[in-house]
LUMBA-510122 format. One line per 8 residues: number of its first residue (from 1); for each residue y negated, z negated, x negated of C-alpha. Coordinates in nm, 2 decimals, always signed. Each point is the difference from the previous one (the first is absolute). Layout:
N
NUM> Y/Z/X | ...
This chain:
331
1> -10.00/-7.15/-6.50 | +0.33/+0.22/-0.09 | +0.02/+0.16/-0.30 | +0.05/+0.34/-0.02 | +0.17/+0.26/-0.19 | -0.19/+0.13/-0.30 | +0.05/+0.36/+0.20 | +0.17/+0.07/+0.29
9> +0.41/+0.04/-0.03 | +0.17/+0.24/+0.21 | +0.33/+0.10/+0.05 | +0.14/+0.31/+0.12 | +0.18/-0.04/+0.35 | +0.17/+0.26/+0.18 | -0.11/-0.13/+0.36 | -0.36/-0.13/-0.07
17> -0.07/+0.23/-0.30 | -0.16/-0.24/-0.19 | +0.06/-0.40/+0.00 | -0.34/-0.15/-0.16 | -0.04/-0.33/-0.13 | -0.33/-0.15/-0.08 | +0.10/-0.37/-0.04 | +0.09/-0.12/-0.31
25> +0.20/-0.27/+0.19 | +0.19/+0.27/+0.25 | +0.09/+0.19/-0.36 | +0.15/-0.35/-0.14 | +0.19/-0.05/+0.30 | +0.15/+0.34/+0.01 | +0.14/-0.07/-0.36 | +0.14/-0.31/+0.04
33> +0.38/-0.04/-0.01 | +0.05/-0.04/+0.36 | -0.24/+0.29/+0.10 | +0.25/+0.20/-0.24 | +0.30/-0.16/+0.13 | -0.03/+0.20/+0.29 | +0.06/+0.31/-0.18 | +0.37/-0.09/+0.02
41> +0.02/-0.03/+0.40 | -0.01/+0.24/+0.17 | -0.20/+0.05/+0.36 | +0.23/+0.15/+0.21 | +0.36/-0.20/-0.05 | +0.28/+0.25/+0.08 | -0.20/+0.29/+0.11 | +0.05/+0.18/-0.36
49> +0.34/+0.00/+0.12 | -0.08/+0.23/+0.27 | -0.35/+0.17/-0.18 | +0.07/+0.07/-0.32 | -0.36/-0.04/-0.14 | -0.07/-0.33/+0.12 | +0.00/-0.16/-0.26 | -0.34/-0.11/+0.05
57> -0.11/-0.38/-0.10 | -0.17/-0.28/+0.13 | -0.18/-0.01/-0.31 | -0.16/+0.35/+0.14 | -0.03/-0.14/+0.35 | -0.19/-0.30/-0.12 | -0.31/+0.22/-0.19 | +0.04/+0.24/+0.32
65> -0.06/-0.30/+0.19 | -0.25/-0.13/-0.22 | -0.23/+0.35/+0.03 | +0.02/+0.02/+0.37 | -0.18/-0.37/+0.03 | -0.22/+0.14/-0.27 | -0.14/+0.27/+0.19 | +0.02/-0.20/+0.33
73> -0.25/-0.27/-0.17 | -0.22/+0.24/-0.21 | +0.00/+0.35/+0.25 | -0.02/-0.20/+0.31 | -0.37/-0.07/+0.10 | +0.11/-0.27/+0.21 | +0.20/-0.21/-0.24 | -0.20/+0.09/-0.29
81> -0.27/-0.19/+0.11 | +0.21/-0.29/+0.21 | +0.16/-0.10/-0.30 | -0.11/-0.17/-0.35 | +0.10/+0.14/-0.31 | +0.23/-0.31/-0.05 | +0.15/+0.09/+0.37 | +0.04/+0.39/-0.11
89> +0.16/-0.12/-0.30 | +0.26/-0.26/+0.11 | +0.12/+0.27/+0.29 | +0.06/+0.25/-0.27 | +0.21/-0.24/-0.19 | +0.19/-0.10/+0.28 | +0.12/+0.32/+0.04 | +0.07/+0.08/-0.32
97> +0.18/-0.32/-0.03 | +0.11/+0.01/+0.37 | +0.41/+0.12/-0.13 | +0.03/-0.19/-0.29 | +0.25/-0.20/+0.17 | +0.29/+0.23/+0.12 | +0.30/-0.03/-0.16 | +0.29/+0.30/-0.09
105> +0.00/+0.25/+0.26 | -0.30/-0.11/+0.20 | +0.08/-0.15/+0.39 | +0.40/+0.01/-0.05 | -0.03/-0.29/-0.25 | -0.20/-0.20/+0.24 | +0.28/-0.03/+0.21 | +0.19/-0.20/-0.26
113> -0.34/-0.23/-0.11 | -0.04/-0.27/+0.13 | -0.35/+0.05/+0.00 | -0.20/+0.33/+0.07 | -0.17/+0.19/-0.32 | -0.38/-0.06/+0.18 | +0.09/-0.37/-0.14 | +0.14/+0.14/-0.34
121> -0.34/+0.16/-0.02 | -0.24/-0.32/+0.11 | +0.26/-0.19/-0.25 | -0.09/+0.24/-0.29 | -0.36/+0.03/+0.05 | -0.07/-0.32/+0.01 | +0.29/-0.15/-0.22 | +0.05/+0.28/-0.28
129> -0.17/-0.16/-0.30 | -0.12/+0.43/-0.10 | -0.10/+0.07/+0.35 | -0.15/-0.32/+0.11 | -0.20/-0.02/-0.38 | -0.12/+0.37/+0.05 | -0.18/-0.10/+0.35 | -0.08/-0.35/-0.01
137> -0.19/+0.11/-0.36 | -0.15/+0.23/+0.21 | -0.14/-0.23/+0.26 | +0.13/-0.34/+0.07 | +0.21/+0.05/+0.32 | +0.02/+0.33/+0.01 | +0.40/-0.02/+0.01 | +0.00/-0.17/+0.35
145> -0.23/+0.19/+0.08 | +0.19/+0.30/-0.06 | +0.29/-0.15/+0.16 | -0.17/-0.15/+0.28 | -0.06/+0.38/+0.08 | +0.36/+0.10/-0.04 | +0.12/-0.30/+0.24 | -0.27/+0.04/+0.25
153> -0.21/-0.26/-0.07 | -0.31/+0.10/-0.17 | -0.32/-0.14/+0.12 | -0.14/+0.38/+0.07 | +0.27/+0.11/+0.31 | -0.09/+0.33/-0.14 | +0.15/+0.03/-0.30 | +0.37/-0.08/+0.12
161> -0.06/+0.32/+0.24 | -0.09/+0.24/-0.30 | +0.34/-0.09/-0.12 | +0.28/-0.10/+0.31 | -0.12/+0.10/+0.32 | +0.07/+0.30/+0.20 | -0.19/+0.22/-0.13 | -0.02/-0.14/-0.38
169> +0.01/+0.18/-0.37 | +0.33/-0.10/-0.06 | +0.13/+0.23/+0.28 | -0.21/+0.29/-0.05 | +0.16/+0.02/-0.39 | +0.35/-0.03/+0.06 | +0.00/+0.24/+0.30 | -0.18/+0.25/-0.24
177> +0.15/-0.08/-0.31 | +0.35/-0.07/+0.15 | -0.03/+0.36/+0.21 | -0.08/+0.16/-0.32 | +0.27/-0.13/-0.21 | +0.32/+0.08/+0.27 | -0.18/+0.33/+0.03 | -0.01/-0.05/+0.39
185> -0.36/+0.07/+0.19 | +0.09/-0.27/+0.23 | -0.27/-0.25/-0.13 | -0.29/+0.23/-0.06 | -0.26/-0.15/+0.21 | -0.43/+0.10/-0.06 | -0.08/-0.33/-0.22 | -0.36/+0.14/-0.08
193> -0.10/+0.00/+0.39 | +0.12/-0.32/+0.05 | -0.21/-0.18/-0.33 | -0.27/+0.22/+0.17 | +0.02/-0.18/+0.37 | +0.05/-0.36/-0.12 | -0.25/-0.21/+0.09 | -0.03/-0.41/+0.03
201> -0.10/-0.19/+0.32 | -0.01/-0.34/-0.04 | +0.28/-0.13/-0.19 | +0.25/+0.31/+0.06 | +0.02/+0.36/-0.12 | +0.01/+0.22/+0.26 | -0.07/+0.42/+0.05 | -0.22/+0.23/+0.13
209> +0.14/+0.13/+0.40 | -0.01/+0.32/-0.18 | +0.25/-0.07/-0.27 | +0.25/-0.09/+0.23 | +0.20/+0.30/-0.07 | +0.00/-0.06/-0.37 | +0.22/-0.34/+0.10 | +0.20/+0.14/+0.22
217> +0.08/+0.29/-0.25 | +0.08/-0.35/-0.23 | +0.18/-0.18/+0.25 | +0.19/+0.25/+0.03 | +0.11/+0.14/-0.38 | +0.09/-0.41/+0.00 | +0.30/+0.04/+0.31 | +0.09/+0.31/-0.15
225> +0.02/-0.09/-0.37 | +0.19/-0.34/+0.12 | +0.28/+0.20/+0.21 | +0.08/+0.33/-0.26 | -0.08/-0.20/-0.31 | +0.00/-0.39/+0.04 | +0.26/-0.02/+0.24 | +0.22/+0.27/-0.16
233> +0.39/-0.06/+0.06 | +0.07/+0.06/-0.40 | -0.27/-0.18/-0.11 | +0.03/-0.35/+0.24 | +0.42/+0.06/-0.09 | -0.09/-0.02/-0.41 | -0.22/-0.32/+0.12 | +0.26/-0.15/+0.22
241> +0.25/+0.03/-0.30 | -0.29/-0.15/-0.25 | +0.00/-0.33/+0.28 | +0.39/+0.01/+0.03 | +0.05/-0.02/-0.40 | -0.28/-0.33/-0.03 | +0.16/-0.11/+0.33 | +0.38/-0.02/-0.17
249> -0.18/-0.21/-0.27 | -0.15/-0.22/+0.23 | +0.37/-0.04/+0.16 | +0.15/-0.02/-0.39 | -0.23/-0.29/-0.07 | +0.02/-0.16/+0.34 | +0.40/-0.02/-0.14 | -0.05/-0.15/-0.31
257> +0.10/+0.32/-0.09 | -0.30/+0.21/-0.20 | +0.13/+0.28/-0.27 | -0.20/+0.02/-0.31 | -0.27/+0.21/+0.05 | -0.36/+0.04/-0.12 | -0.21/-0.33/+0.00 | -0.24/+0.16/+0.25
265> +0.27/+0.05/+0.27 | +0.09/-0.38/+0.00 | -0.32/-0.12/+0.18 | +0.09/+0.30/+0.30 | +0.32/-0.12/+0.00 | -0.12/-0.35/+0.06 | -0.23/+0.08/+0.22 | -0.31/-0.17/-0.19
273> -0.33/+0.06/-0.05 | -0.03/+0.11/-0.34 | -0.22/-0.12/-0.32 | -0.26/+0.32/-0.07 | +0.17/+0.07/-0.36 | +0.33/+0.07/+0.18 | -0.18/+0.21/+0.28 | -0.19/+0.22/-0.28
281> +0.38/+0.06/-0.11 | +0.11/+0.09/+0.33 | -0.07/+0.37/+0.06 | +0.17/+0.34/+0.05 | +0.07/+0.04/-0.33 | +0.18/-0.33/-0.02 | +0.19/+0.02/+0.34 | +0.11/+0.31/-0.19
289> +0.16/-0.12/-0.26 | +0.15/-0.30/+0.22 | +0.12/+0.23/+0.22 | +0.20/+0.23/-0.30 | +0.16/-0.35/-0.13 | +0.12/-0.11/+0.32 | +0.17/+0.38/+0.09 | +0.30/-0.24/-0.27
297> +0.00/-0.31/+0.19 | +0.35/-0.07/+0.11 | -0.16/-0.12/+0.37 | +0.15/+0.29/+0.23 | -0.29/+0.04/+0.17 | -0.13/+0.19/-0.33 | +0.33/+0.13/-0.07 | +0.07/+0.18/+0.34
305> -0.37/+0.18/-0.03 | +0.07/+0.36/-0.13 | -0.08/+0.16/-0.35 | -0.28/+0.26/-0.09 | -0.30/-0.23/+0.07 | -0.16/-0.15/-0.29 | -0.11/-0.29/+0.24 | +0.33/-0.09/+0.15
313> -0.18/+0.09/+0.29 | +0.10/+0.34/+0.16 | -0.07/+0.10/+0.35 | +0.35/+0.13/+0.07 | +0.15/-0.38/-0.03 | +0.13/-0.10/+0.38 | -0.04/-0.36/-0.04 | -0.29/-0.02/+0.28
321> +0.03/-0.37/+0.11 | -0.22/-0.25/-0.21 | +0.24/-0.28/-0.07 | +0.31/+0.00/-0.08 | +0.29/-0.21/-0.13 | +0.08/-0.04/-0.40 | +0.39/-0.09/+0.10 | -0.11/-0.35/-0.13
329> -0.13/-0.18/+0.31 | -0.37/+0.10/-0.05 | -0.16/+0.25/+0.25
């Protein structure tokens, strides 16, 4: 039995309207530190560097995320009643939960993990002392079970496909959410018809033959959103710059060579998996302020980079190759 809310919670959302929460865990969760952690990363990496209003979080994305497997599991006829309320419940988590994970600037910091943020995520929901207390006190379990559904490996096969899959919640909110925040139309896509055709056969959610268009209207806002927004030159040159600056690090420590820097850059450099305290630390505000130190390191990689970016990082810099030499042997 979940406790819930002494009154429903909602919170105003300019793609869904409304985000309601009835769960007295899903409101716990969504106040915990790591929840708001992801106010300070943003969802789309470098595209504020081409769309000015993308600033957009993954703190947004996540409760976006969140409502869409709401819906799916309480608007659905067909899931409504495949599904226990324990089932409904640890899908919606998972998907509020499903980003805790990323690190500074979303995928381009991935590149430099050594491990990707879907195992930050697991690692924090089922190792955060807050996170793992909040659900486990909830129902013993409930943690892996949670992240069970995030790695594909829940004992319901339909849970994971609420979430990743093809045709999944966390798609339909960032091609809405992300469309409406770059001001493009790319990603517009008829989410209402498509929660309206879903229906479950067996152990797979499938659609109605005559909601087909509805997908392909989706499927298609997806390869248009990827190549005028995702894919934007700017925006993947900002994030190549991003890898290139965590990269020269890497090369630096590889050297025996590391500047002085914030403590939450050594573990990049060194290319370890870090301790949870130190990847709380690690976000866009931080690479921030990292980034405004180092624009006075005496390595001339820094040095040669132009002035008037309060980064360091501008877009105008013609360094374009991704290692290079420190004068110093290390490369």
């Amino acid at each position: 039995m979940f406790v819930k809310t002494d009154e429903t919670k909602v919170l105003r959302d300019p793609i869904h309207g409304y985000i309601y929460v009835q769960y007295e865990v899903i409101w716990r969760c969504i106040n915990s530190r790591w929840m708001q952690r992801l106010r300070r990363i943003r969802q789309l990496g470098g595209a504020f560097m081409v769309y000015h209003a993308a600033d957009h979080t993954r703190f947004q994305h996540s409760l976006g995320c969140y409502e869409v497997v709401r819906r799916m599991v309480t608007e659905v006829p067909d899931l409504e009643k495949a599904l226990s309320e324990k089932e409904k419940v640890t899908v919606m988590l998972a998907a509020l939960l499903h980003d805790v994970g990323h690190g500074p600037y979303s995928h381009t910091f991935e590149s430099v993990s050594p491990i990707s943020h879907e195992e930050y995520t697991c690692r924090i929901i089922e190792q955060d002392p807050e996170l793992r207390g909040i659900l486990d006190s909830t129902e013993p379990g409930l943690a892996r079970d949670v992240a069970d559904v995030i790695r594909h490996k829940s004992e319901n096969p339909i849970l994971p496909q609420l979430l990743s899959s093809q045709l999944d919640a966390d798609r339909m909110d960032y091609l809405l959410r992300d469309a409406y925040f770059t001001g493009t139309k790319y990603g517009e896509f008829d989410m209402e018809r498509i929660l309206r055709v879903m229906h479950v056969r067996g152990d797979r959610v499938v659609v109605k033959e005559s909601g087909v268009y509805a997908v392909e209207n989706y499927i298609m806002a997806r390869y248009h959103m990827y190549w005028q927004v995702y894919y934007h030159p700017v925006a993947r040159s900002y994030e190549t710059l991003v890898r290139i600056f965590f990269l020269r690090l890497q090369d630096l420590a590889a050297a025996g060579q590391l500047v002085e820097t914030i403590p939450e850059f050594q573990p990049v450099a060194r290319q370890q998996v870090m301790d949870l305290d130190t990847y709380f630390r690690l976000d866009e505000y931080a690479c921030m302020y990292g980034f405004a130190n180092l624009r006075h390191c005496p390595d001339p990689f820094w040095l040669t980079w132009p002035e008037g970016s309060a980064t360091g990082i501008s877009l105008t810099t013609k360094r374009t190759h991704l290692r290079m030499s420190n004068g110093s042997g290390a490369s």
